[in-house]
C-alpha positions in Angstrom: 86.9 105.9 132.0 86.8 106.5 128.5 89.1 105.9 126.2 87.8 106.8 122.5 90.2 110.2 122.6 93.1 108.0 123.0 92.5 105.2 120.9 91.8 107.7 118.2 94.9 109.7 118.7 96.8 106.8 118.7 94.9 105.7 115.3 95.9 108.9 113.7 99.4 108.5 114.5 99.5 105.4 113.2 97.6 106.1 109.8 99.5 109.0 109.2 102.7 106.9 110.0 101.3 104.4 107.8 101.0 107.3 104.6 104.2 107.9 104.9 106.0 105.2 102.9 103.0 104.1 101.0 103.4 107.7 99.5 107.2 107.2 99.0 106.3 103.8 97.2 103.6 104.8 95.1 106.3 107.8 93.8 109.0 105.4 93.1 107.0 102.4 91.4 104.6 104.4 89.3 105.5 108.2 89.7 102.4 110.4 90.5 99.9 109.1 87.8 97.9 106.7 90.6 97.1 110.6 92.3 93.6 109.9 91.9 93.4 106.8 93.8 94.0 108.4 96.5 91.5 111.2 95.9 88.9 108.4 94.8 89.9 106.3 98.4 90.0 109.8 100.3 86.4 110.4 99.3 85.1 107.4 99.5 86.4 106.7 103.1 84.9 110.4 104.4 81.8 109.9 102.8 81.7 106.4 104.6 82.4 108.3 107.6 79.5 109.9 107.8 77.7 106.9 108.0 79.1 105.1 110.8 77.6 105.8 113.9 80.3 104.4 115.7 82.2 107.6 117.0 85.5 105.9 117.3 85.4 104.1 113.8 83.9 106.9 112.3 86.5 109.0 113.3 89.3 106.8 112.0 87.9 105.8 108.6 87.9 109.6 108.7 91.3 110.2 109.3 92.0 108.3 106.7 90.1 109.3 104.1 92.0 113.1 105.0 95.3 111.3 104.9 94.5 109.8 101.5 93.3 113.4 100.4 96.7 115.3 102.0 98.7 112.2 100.3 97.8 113.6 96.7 99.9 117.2 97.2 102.8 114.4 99.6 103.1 112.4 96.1 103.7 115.8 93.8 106.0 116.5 96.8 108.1 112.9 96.7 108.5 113.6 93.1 110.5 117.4 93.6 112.2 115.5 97.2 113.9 112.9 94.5 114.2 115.4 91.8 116.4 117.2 94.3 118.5 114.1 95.4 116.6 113.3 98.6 115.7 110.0 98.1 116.7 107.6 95.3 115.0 107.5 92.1 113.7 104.7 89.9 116.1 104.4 87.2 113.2 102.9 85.2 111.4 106.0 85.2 114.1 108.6 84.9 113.0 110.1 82.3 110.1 111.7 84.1 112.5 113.6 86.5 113.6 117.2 86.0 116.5 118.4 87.8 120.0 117.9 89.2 119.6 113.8 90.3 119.3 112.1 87.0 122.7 113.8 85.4 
């Protein structure tokens, strides 16, 4: 029995799971300037992939170097959810917010 399909399903779940509030942090502590970390961390984890052999581990370090990538547009994304009242802003950084939550 082999069971690298599910262990990397499950992975991916759990990566992109993972993304999901390290995106909504990131947008609330230090708006989207840190956009390129997670370009320079999506590259640099599917270049790395491409070196393991290791089918299961290359597959996740893979995963998430594409979630990294696909978090750059999520963070742009974060920033128009709070600008439209979605989720709460950082009153430290309200300036940097267009729109109908800040009035």
């Amino acid at each position: 029995m082999n069971i690298t399909g599910i262990a990397i399903a499950v992975s991916t779940f759990l990566v992109i799971g993972l993304f999901h509030p390290i995106v909504i942090k990131t947008e609330y502590y230090f708006g989207t300037r840190p956009w390129w970390v997670f370009g320079f961390v999506g590259v640099a984890c599917i270049v790395c992939s491409l070196c393991i052999e290791s089918t299961l581990w290359s597959s996740i370090i893979g995963v998430v170097g594409a979630s990294s990538l696909w978090s750059i547009g999520e963070l742009f994304e974060q920033k128009r959810r709070v600008e439209k009242g979605w989720f709460p802003m950082n009153p430290k950084r309200k300036n940097q917010y267009h729109g109908k939550s800040h009035d």
